[in-house]
Each structure stands twice: as C-alpha cells, then as structure tokens.
BALO-930934 format. One record per residue: residue number from 1; residue in one letter; chain; x negated, y negated, z of N, C-alpha, C in turn. Coordinates in steps of 0.2 Angstrom, whole numbers, m for minus. Example, Ala and Ser with C-alpha at 12.3 -4.5 7.8 and 13.67 -1.06 7.14 Angstrom:
// BALO-930934
  nunu  martor  guvex   n.c1   n.c2   n.c3  ca.c1  ca.c2  ca.c3   c.c1   c.c2   c.c3
     1       a      A    m66     28     39    m62     22     39    m66     16     39
     2       s      A    m64     11     35    m68      5     36    m64      0     39
// end
This chain:
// BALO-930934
  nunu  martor  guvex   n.c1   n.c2   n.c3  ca.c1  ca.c2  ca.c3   c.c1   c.c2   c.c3
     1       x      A   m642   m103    679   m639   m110    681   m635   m109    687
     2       x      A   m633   m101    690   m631   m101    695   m635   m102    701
     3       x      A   m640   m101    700   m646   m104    707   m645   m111    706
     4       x      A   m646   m115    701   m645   m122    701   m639   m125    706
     5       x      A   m634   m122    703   m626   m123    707   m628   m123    714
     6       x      A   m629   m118    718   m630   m117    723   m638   m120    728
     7       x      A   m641   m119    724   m648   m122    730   m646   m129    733
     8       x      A   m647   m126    739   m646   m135    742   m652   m136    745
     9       x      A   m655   m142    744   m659   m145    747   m660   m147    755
    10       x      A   m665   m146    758   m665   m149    764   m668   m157    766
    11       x      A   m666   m156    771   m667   m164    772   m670   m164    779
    12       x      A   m677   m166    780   m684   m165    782   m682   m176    786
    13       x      A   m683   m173    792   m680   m182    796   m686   m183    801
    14       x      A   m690   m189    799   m695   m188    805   m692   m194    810
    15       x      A   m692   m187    815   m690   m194    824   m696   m190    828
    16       x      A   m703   m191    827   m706   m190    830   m708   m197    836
    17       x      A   m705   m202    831   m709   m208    838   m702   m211    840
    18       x      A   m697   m207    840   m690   m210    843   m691   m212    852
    19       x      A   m695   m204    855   m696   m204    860   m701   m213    862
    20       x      A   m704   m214    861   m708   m222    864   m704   m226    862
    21       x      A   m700   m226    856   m698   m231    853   m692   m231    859
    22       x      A   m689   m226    860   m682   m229    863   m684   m229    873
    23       x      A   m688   m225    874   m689   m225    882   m687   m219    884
    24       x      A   m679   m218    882   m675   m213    884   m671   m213    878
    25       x      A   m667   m205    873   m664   m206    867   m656   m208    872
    26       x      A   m655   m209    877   m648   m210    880   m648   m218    878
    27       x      A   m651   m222    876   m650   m229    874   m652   m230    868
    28       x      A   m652   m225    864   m651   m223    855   m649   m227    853
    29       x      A   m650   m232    849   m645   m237    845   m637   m235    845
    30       x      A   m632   m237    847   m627   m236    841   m627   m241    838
    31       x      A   m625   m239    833   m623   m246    827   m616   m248    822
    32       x      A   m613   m241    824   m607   m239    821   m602   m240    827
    33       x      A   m597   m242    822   m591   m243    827   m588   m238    832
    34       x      A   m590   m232    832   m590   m226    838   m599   m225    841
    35       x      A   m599   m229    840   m608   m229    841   m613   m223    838
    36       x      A   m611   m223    833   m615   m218    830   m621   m222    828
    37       x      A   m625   m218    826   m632   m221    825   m635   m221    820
    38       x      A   m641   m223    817   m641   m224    810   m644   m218    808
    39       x      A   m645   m214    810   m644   m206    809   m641   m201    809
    40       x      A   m637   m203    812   m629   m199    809   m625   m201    801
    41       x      A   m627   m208    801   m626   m209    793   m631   m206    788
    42       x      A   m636   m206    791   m640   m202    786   m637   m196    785
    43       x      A   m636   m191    791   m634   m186    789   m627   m184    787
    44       x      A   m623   m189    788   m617   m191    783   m619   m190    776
    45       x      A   m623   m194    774   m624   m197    767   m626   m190    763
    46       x      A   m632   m186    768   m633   m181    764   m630   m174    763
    47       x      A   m624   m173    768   m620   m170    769   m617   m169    763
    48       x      A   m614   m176    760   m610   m178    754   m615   m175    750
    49       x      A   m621   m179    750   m625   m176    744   m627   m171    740
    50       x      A   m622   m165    746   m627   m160    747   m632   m157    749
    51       x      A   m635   m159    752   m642   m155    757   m639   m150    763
    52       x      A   m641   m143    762   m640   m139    764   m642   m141    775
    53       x      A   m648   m142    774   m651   m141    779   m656   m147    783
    54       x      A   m654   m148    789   m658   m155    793   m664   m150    795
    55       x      A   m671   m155    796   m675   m151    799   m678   m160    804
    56       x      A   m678   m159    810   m679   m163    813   m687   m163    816
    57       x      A   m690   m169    814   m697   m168    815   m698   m171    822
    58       x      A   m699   m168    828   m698   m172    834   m703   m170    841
    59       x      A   m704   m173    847   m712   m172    850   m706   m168    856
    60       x      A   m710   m163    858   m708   m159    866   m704   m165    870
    61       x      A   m708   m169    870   m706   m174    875   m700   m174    877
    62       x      A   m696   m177    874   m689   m179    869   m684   m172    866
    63       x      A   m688   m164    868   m684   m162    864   m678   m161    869
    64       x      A   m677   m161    874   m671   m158    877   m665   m163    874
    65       x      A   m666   m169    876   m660   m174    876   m661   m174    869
    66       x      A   m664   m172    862   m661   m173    857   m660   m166    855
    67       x      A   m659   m161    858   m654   m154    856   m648   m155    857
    68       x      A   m648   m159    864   m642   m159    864   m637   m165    861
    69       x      A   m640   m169    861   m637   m175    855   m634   m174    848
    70       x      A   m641   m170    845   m642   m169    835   m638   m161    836
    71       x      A   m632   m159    836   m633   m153    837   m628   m150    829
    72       x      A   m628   m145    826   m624   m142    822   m616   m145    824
    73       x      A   m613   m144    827   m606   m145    831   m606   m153    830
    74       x      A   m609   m159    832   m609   m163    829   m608   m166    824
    75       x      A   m611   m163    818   m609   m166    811   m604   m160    809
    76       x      A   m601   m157    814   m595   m154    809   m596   m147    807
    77       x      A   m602   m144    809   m605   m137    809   m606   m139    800
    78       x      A   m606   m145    798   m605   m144    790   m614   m144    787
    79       x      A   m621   m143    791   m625   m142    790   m632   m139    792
    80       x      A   m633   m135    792   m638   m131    796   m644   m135    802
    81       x      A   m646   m135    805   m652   m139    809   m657   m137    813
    82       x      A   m662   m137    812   m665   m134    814   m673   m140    817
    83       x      A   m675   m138    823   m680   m143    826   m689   m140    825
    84       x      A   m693   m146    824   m700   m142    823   m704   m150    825
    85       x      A   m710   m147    827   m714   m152    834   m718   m155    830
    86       x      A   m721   m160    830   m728   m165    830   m729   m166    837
    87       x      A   m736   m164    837   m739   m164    843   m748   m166    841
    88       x      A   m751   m169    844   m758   m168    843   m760   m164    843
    89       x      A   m759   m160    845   m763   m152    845   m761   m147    839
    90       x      A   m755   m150    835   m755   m145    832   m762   m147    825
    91       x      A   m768   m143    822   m771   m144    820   m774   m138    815
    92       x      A   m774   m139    809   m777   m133    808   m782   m131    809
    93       x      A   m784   m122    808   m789   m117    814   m794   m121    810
    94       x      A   m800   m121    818   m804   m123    818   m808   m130    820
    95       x      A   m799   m134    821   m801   m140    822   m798   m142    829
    96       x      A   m801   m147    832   m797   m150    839   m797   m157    839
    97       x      A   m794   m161    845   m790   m166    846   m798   m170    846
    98       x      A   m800   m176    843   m804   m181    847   m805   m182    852
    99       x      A   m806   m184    857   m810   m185    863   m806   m192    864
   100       x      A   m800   m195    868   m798   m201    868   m794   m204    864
   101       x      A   m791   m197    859   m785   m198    855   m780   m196    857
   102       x      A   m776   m203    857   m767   m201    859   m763   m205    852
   103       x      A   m765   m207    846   m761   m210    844   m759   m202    840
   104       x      A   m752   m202    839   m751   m195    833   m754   m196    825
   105       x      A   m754   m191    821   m760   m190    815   m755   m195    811
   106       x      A   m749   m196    810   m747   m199    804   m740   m194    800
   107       x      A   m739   m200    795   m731   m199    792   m732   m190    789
   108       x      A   m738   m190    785   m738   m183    780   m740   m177    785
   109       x      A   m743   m180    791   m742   m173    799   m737   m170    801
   110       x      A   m733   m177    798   m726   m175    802   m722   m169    796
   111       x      A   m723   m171    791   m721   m168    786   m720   m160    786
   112       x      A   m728   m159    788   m733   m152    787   m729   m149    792
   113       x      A   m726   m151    798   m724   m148    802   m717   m144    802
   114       x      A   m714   m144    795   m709   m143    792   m711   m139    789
   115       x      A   m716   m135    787   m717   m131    783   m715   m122    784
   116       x      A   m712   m120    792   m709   m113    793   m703   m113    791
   117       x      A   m700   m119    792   m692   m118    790   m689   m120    782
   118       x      A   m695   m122    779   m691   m125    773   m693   m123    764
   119       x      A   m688   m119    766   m692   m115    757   m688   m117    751
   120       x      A   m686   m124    751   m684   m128    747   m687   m132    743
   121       x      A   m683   m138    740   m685   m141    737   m683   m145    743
   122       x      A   m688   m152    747   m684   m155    753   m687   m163    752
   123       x      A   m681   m166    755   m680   m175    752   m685   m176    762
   124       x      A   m686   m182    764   m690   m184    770   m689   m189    771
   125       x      A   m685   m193    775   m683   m199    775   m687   m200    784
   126       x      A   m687   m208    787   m687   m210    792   m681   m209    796
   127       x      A   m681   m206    802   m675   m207    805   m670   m214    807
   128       x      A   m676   m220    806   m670   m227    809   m670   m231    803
   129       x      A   m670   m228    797   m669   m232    792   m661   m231    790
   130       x      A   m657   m236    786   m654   m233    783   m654   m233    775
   131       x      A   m652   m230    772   m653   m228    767   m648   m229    761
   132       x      A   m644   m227    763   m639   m229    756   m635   m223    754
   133       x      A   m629   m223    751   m627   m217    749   m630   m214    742
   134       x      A   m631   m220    738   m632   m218    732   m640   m216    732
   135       x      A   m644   m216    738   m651   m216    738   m649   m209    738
   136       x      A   m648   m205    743   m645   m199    745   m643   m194    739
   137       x      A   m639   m195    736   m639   m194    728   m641   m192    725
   138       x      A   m646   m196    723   m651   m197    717   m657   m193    719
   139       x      A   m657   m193    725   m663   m188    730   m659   m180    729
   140       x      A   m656   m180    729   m652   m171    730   m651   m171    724
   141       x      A   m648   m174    717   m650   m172    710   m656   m171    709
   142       x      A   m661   m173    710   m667   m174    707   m670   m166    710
   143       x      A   m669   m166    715   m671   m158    722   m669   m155    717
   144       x      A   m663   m153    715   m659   m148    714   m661   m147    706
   145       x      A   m663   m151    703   m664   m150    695   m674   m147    694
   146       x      A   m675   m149    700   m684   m146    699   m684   m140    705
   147       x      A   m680   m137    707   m680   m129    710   m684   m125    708
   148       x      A   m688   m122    711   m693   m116    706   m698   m120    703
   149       x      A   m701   m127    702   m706   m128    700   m711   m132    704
   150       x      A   m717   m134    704   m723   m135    707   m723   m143    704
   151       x      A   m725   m146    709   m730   m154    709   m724   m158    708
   152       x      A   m718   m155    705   m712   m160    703   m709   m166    709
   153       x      A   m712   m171    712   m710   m175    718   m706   m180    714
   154       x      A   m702   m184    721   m699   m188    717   m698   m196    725
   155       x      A   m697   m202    722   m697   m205    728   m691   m208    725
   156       x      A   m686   m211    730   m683   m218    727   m685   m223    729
   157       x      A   m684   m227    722   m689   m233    724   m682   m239    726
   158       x      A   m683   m243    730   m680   m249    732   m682   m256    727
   159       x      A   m674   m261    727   m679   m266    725   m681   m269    730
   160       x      A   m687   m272    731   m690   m276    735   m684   m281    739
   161       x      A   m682   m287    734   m677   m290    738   m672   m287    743
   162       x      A   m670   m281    743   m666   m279    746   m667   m275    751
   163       x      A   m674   m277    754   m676   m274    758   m682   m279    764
   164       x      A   m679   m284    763   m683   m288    769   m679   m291    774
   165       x      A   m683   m290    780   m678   m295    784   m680   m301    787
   166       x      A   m673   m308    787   m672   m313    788   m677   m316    794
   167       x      A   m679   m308    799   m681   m311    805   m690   m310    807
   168       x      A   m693   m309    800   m699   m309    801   m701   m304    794
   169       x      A   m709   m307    794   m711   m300    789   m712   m294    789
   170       x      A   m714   m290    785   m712   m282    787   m718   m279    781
   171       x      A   m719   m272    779   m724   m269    776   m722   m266    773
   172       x      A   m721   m266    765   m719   m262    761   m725   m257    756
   173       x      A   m723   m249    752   m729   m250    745   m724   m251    741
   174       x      A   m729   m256    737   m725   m259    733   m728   m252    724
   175       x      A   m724   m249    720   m724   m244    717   m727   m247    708
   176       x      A   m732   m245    706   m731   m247    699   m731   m239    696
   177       x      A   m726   m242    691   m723   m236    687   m726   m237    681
   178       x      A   m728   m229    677   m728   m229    671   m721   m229    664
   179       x      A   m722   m231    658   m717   m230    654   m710   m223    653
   180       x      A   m712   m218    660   m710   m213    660   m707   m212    667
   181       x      A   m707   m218    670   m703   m218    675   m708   m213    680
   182       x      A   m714   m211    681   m718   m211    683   m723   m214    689
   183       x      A   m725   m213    696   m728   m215    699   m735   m215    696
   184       x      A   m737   m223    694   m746   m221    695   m749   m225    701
   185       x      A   m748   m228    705   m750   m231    713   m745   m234    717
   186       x      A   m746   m233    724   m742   m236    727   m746   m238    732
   187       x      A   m746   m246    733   m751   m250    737   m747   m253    743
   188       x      A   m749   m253    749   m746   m255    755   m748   m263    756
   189       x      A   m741   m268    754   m742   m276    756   m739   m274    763
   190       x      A   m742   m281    766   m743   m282    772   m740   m288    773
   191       x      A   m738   m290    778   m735   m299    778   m730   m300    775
   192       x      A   m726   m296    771   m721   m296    764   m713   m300    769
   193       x      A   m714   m305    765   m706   m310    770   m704   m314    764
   194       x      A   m700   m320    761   m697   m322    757   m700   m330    761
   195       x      A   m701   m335    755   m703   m341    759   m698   m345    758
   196       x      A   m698   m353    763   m694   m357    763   m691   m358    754
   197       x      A   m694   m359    750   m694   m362    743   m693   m355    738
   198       x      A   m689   m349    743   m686   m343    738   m689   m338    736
   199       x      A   m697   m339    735   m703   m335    733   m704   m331    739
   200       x      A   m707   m324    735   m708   m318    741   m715   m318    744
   201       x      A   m717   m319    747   m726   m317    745   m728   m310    751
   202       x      A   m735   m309    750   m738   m304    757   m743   m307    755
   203       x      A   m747   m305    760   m755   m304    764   m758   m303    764
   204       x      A   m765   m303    762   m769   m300    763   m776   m304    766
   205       x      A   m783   m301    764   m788   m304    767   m790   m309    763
   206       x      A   m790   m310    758   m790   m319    756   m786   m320    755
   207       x      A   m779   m320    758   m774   m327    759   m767   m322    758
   208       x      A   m763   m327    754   m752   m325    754   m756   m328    745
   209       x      A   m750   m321    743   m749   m317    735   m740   m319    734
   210       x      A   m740   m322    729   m734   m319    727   m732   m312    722
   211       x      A   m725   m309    723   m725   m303    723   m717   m304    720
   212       x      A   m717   m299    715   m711   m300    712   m704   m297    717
   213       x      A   m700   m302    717   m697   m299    722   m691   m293    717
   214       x      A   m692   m293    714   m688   m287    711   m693   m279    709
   215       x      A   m700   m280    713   m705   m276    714   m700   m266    717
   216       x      A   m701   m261    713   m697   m257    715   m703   m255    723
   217       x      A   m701   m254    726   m705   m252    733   m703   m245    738
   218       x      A   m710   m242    740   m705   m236    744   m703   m238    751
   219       x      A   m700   m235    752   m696   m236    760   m697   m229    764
   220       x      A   m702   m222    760   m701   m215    762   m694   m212    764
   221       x      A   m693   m214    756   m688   m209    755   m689   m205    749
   222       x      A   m693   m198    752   m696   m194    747   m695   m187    746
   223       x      A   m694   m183    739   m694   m179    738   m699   m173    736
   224       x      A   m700   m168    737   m706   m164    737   m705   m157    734
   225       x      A   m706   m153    731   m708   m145    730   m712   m143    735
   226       x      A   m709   m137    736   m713   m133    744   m719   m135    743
   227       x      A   m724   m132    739   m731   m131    736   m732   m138    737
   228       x      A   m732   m143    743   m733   m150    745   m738   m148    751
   229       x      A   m732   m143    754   m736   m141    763   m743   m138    760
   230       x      A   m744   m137    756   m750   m133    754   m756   m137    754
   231       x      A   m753   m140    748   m757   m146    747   m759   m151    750
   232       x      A   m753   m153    755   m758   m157    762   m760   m154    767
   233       x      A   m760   m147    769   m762   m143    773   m771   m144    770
   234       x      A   m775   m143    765   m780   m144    762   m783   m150    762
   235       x      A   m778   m157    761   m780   m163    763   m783   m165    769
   236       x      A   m778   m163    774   m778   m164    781   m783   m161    781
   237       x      A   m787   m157    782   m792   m153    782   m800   m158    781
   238       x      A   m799   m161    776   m801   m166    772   m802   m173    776
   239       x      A   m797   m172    779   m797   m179    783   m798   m176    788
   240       x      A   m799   m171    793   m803   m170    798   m808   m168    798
   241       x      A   m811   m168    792   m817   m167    791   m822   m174    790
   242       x      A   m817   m180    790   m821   m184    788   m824   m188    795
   243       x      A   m830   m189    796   m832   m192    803   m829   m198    803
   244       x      A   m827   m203    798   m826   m211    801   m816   m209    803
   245       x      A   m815   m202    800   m806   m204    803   m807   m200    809
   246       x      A   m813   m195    812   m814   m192    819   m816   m200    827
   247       x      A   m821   m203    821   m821   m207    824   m816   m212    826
   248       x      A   m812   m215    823   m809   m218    824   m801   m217    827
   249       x      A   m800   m219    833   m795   m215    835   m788   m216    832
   250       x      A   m788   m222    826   m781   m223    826   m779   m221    820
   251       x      A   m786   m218    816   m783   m215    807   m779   m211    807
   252       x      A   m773   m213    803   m768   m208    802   m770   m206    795
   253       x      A   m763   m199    794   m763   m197    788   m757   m198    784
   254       x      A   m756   m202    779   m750   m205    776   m747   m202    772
   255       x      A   m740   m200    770   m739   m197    765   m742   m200    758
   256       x      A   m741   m207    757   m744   m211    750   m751   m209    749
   257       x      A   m755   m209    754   m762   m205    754   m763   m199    749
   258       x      A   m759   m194    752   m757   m188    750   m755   m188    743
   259       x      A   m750   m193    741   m745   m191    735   m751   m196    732
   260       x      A   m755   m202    732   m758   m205    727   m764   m199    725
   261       x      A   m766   m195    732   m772   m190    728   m770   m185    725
   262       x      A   m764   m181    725   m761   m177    720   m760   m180    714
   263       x      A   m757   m184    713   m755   m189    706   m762   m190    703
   264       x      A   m770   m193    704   m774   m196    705   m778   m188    700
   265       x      A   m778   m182    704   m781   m175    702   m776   m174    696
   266       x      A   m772   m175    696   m766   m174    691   m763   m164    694
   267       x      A   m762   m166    699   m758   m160    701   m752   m160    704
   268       x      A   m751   m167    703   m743   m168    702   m741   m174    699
   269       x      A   m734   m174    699   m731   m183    695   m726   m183    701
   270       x      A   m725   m190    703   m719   m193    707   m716   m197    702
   271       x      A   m709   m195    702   m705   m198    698   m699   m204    703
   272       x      A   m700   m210    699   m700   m216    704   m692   m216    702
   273       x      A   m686   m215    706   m681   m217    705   m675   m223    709
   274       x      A   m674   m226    701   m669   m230    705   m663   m231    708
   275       x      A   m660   m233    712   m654   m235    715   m655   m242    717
   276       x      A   m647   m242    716   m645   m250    718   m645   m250    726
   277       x      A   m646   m246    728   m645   m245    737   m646   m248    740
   278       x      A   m643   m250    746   m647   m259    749   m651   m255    756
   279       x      A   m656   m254    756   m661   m251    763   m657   m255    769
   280       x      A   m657   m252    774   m657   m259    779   m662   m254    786
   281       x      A   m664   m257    791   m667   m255    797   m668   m260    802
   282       x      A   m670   m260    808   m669   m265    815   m677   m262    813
   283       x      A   m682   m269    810   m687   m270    811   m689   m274    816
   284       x      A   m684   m278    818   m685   m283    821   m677   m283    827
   285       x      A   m681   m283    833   m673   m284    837   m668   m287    836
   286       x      A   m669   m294    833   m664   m298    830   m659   m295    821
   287       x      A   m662   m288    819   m660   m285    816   m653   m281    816
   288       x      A   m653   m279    823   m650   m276    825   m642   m277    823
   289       x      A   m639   m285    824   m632   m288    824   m631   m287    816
   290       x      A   m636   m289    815   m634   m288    803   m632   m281    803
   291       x      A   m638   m275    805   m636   m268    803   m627   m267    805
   292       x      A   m628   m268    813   m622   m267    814   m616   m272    809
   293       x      A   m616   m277    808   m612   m280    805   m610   m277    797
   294       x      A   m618   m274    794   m615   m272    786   m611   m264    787
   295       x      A   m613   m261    792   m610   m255    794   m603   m256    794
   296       x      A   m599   m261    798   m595   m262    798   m592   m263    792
   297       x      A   m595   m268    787   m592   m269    779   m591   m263    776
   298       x      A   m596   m259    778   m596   m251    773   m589   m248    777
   299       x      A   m588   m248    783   m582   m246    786   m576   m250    782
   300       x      A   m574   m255    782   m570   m260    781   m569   m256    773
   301       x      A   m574   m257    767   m573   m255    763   m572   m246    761
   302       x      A   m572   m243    766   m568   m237    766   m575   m232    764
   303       x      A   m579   m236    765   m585   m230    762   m589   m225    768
   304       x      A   m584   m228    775   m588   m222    779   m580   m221    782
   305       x      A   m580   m217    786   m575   m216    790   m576   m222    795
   306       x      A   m570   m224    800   m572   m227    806   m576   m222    811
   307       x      A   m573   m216    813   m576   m211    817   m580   m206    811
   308       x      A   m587   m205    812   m590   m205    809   m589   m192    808
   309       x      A   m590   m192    815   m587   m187    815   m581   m186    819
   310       x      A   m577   m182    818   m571   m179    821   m572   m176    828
// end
C-alpha cells in the first residue's frame, strides 16, 4: 500500500497543433484574469490531483517559445515536465512519410510519442480543453488504484448536455456502457448542437438523429497503463500497413480507434467514469467570452486563485 500512497500519475498533454492553431504561441489565449491560459488550469487542477508529472506533446516548430512559456518555475516547481515531438517522420522502423503527406497521423500518435518518459499509469487530455476539477480527480484515483496492472484504461465520460456550444455544432463520441460501468463502444456524432424546440440532435448521411442529451460522451480525457504504447505501437503498424490509410493523405490514427480494438480483442476494459464536471472549450471564436466569463465565476467562487501562479 505504500507504492499506492506515493505513485503519481502523469499527465500526457497534446499541444501538438497549438502551433497552426495559434500562428504564434505569444497570442496564446488568456482566459484567466491574469491571462493564464486554459492550460495552466489544467495543470492546476492536476497538481491538486496529484499527478506527479506533465509530459507536453508538442511539434519542433513551436518548441522554443513553448519551453519558455510551459516551464517547471511556472507552476511553482510543484510538478515535473518534460517535452516529446510528434512530427511526421517519427514512424516506426521500416516505414516512411507518403508522398504529399503533411497532415499529422492523429490523437493516438500523439500519445505513442510519450512513451520514453512515462512509466506510469498516465491520464491524456487536450491541451485547449477545460476540464474540470472534479474530472481531474476521478482521473488520478482511478491511475493510482490500477498501478502495476495491464489493459486497466479508464475515460471520463461527460454529460452531453454539458458539453455543447451555444455558437454552433461540435463532434462528440458519444460512449455506451455496460452494466459494470464499462466501455463497450464509442461512436463519433457529428453535427451534435441543441435545437430551437430544446431537443439535441447530430448528423449523419441519412439525415439529424435525436440523441439523449444526458448521453455520457468522451471529450479525451483518458487514462491508460503503460502496456498502451505497446499496444498502439503494433496497431499503428497496422494502420500503415494498410494501402487505403497510405493512400489517403488525411487518415489519422485515433485514440477511440485504438481503445475500441483493444476492448473489441478483449485485451482491455475502459472503465467509463463519471463526473459532474462541466467541459468547457473555444470551439467556436464566439466561445471565447463564455470560457472567459465561467472562469471568472470559478474565481469568484474561490475555486481557483485570481493569480493562478505566484
């Protein structure tokens, strides 16, 4: 039980596509009343949670101006950090870039690329998401009680409501669970918005579905056992071996890809957990003013400092 006490989890952050998204990271969102960013809250949240260590999934591009931004000294020396690249070229041996490929391989590449530094159990979150304190939590309990075992993943699931924005549609998977609070699929809606008459609906090729808007949904915020990188490293393999994803220059490779065909072979179980936690993210530019303004609410209500760091 003394390993239990002490194992801290890491926390695995992809900002691989910050660099296009933002231009320059010097016009990084702030959103916090000292302009912290919605990634300092994360790493607030999991500070508290206890997760030992950040591991920043991020492109050359971009790496100068984000060492010097994301540094240890900035969260207060209070957690380890350490940086590791997604590039197109990284590939396992044997295999090369397309011919005319620039889009990068996808969320679960990003993942693999964390595999020298991380010999834990480690949570994965998006960098420009927010996520919640209580998400956080639930994610570092769950890490810290399956230490030492194989295939034990865990995701928190969102409720749907709580995660759409006012200013257009957005993409969720939406998660069906079994009686054991286990994942058995997670399907990606599309079109997913709230209509005039209160009903949620998505997308698809024959038409708009209604969708329980209390549907628990991921937002990739996931937890993994090392023996993951393994197990996508072999996939990925799989996927570049396949001609219609060579062909195709825009196939990525998804984490839910990954976690449905482990689940699927039965060489793991994702365990779906809940929280009340309200997601929030600037999907949409008009986004923006809400994050910022519930930000402040959580300041107001004493749940974050004003100054985020000292």
């Amino acid at each position: 039980t003394a390993k239990f006490m002490y194992m801290k989890p890491t926390l695995v952050v992809l900002a691989a596509g910050m660099g296009s998204r933002y231009g320059s990271l010097k016009q990084m969102d702030g959103v916090g009343p000292n302009n912290e960013a919605i990634i300092d809250y994360s790493i607030y949240d999991a500070i508290q949670a206890g997760f030992g260590k950040v591991v920043f999934v991020i492109r050359h591009l971009f790496e100068k101006e984000f060492r010097e931004i994301f540094t240890a000294e900035r969260f207060g020396n209070q957690i380890e950090v350490e940086f590791v690249f997604q590039e197109l070229v990284n590939l396992p041996e044997g295999f090369t870039v397309p011919e005319g490929r620039e889009k990068p391989w996808g969320t679960n590449h990003a993942v693999m690329m964390a595999a020298p530094v991380v010999d834990t159990p480690f949570g994965v979150i998006n960098s420009d998401d927010f996520y919640g304190r209580e998400g956080y939590q639930v994610l570092a309990d769950y890490l810290r009680s399956v230490d030492g075992q194989k295939g034990k993943y865990c995701m928190v699931g969102y409720n749907l409501s709580n995660t759409l924005s006012e200013f257009g549609s957005v993409s969720r998977g939406e998660c069906k669970v079994d009686e054991n609070g286990n994942l058995v699929s997670m399907v990606e809606r599309l079109g997913v918005q709230r209509q005039a008459d209160g009903k949620v609906t998505y997308k698809d090729e024959t038409g708009e579905h209604e969708i329980d808007e209390n549907a628990p949904v991921s937002m990739n915020l996931f937890g993994f056992t090392p023996d993951y990188f393994e197990e996508s490293e072999a996939m990925f393999k799989d996927f570049l071996s396949n001609p219609a994803n060579i062909a195709n220059l825009k196939a990525e490779y998804y984490i839910p890809m990954a976690v449905n065909a482990l689940i699927d072979n039965g060489k793991a179980s994702m365990k779906v957990l809940s929280s009340d936690a309200k997601w929030f993210g600037v999907t949409y530019k008009e986004d923006r003013p809400d994050v910022v303004a519930r930000i402040q609410k959580l300041v107001d209500e004493g749940v974050y400092p004003a100054k985020l760091w000292k």
